[in-house]
N, C-alpha and C positions, 0 to 999 in steps of 0.2 A: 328261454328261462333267464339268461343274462339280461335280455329286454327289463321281463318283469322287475328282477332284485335290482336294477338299476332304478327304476322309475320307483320302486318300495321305499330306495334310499332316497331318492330327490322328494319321496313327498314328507318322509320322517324329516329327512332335512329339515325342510321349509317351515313343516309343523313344527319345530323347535324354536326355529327361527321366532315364530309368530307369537308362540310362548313366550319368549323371553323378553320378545316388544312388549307384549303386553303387561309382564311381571313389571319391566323398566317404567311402563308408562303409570302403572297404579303405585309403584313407587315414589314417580314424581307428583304426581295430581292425588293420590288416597281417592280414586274412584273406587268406587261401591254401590252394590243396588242401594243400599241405601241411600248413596247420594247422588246416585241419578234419580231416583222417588222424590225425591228432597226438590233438587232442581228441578223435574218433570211438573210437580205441583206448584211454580213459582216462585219458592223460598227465596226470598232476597238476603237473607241471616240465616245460618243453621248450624248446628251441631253432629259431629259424628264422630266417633271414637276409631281413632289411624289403626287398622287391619293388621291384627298380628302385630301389635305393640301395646301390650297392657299398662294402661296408665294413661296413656297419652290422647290426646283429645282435640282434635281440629273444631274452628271456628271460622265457618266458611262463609264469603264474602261472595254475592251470587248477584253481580248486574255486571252480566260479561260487554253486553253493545255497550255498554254505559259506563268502561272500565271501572265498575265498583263506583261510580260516585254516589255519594251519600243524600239518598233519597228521605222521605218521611216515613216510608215504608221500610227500609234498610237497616233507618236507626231504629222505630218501630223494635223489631226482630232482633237486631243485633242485642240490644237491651232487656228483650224477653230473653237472648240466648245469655248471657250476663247472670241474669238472675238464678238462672235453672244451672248453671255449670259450677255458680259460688257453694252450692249446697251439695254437691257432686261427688261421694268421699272419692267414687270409681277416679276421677282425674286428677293426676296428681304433677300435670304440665301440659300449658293449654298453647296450642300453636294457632294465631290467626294468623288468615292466605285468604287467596283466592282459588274459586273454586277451578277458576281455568289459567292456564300459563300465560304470564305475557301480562299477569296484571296485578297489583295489588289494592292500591284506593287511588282513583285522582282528585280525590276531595269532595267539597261537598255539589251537589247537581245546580247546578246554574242554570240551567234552561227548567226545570221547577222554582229554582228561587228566584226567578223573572215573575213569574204570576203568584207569588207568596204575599201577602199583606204584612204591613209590619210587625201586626200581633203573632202573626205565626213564623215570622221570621225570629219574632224575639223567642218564641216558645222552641221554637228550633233549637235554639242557640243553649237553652236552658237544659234542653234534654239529651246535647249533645253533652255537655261539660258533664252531666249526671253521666253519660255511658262510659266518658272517659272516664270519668271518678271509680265511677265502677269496675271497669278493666284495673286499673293503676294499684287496687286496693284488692283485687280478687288475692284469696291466700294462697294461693297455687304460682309456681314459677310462670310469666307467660314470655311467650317470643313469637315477634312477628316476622313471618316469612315474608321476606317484600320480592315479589318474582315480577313486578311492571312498578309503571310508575307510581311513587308516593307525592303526592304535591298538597299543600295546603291542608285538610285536613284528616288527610289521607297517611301526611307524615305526621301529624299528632297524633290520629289513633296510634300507631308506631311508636310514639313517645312516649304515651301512655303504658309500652310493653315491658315488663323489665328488661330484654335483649330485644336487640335486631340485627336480622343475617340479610342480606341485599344478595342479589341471584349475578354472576358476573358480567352479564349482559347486559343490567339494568344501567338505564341512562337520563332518569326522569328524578332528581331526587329533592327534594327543597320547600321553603315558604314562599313562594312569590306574591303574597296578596300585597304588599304593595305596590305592587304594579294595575292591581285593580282598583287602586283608591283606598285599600282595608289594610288591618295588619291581622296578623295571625289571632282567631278570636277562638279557639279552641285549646286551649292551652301552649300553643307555641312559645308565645312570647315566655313563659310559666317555667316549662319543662325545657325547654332546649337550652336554655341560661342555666338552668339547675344541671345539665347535664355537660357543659361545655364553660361554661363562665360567660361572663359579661362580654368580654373585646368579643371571643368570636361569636356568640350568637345575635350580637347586632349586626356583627359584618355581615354574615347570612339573611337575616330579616332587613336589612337597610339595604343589600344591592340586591334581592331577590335571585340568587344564585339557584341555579338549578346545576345540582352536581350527578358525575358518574357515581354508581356502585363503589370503584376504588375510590375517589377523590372524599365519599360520604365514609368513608372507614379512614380516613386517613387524618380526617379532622376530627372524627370520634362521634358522629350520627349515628352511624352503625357498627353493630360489634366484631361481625363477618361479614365476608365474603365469598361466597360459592366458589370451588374450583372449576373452571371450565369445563362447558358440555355437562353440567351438573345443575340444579336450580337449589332458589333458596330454603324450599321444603324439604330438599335431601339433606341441605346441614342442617337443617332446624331441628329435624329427625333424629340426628346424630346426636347433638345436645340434648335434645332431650330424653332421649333413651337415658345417657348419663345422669341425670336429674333423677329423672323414672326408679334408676334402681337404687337409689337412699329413702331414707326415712321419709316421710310426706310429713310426719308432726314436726320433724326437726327443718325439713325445707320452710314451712310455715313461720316456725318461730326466726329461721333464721331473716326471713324477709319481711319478715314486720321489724326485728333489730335493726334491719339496713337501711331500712325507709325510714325513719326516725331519724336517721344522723343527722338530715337538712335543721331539723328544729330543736335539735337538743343541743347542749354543750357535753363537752365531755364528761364531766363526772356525772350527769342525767342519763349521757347514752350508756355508759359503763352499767351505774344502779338497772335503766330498763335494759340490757342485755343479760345480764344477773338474772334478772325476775323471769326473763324470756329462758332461759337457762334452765332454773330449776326444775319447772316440771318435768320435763323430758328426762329427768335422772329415773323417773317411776313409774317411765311407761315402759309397757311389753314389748313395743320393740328397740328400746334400749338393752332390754334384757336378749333380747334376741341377736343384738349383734355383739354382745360379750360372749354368749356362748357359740355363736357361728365363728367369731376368733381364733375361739380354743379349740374348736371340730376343725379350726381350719377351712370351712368352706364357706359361700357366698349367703348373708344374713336375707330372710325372708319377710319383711316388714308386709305390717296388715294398717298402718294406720292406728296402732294404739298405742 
């Protein structure tokens, strides 16, 4: 009998054990039948909404042998998945990653754009800058999980995010295209200046620096940093959660106010901040978190 309740407890044991890997591991990756279906079916692009986090919305990156580089097929989908998520009221903070650890973009595919003609290399180029446009302008907060390397234009889609959290492992980070004879032709040269200033975003784009995870937060590429034995999707996760439970009409207006400062002067940013302002005094869930104030408990926003 002590045999039996012995061997009862080693396999409870073990079954918990395996449980808890497995909780840990859909924690870090947001596996899902849904997103082995997804993957199962080819998906190079796809959308799935993070398990038990309302709001929240992955935009998964799916050419694992090909660390994510950016295919015709890729952008393809990524830019179908763009269109379908802007109109989306369900998300209201969209995290792109990869679907598997260990990666996030290494730019665009070189061994496709070896046999691309020029027409389609230009056409390339055209409907990348439209997916960036698109990402950069979505009205929903975005942040990209970077859990492997970003290089080239891998780190402008990144650019294109309003945050980035880098995973503490990561070791791959930068514009090196001139080292191939290019410069950054997907907005690098664009955004990393608008986000660092002039001295340092040449220094990056003229030695073709490839930095760690910390060295990319310390000059200000990226926003976080993953704590050890943790990946970039658990903090992504964590920010966004925060995002998640405010207003979505008011996250909206407030990121269309911020994205404006590069081209306005001040008394233009003030006036659009005003007009971005206003409405929100008459929607229901303004009213909703004046009265969850005075109840004292945590406001319920629907998006109106």
């Amino acid at each position: 009998m002590i045999l039996v309740a012995s061997r009862a407890s080693s396999l409870i044991a073990l079954r918990s054990v395996r449980v808890a890997c497995t909780a840990r591991r859909y924690i870090q990756t947001g596996q899902s039948p849904a997103n082995a279906a997804a993957a199962e079916a080819g998906a190079e692009a796809y959308l799935e909404p993070v398990q038990d986090r309302p709001g929240i919305t992955s935009l998964l990156l799916n050419r694992p042998k090909a660390k994510n580089a950016i295919s015709l097929r890729l952008l393809k989908e990524f830019q179908e998945c763009l269109d379908k998520v802007q109109f989306d009221k369900e998300t209201r903070v969209l995290i792109v990653r990869s679907s598997t650890l260990g990666s996030f973009c290494a730019g665009a595919d070189l061994i496709e754009r070896a046999s691309m003609s020029k027409a389609q290399v230009d056409k390339f180029l055209i409907d990348l800058r439209r997916a960036l446009g698109t990402l950069e302008n979505l009205p929903m907060p975005t942040i990209a999980a970077i859990d492997g390397p970003a290089l080239g234009g891998g780190l402008e889609l990144g650019l294109a995010c309003d945050l980035r959290v880098a995973g503490h492992a990561v070791t791959k980070i930068g514009l090196p295209e001139v080292k191939l004879g290019i410069i950054p032709g997907a907005g690098g040269t664009q955004r990393l200046t608008r986000l660092l200033g002039l001295a340092k975003a040449k220094d990056l784009i003229f030695t073709a620096r490839v930095m760690t995870a910390q060295e990319a937060h310390q000059i200000g590429v990226v926003d976080y940093v993953s704590a050890p034995e943790t990946t970039a999707f658990d903090k992504a996760l964590e920010l966004a959660q925060q995002m998640s439970a405010n207003a979505p009409l008011a996250l909206k207006a407030a990121k269309q106010a911020i994205s404006r400062v590069p081209e306005l002067g001040l008394e233009s940013g003030l006036d659009f901040e005003r007009a971005s302002y206003e409405p929100l005094l008459h929607t229901k869930d303004r009213l909703e978190a004046l009265q969850a104030f005075k109840e004292k408990r945590a406001p319920v926003f629907k998006g109106e």
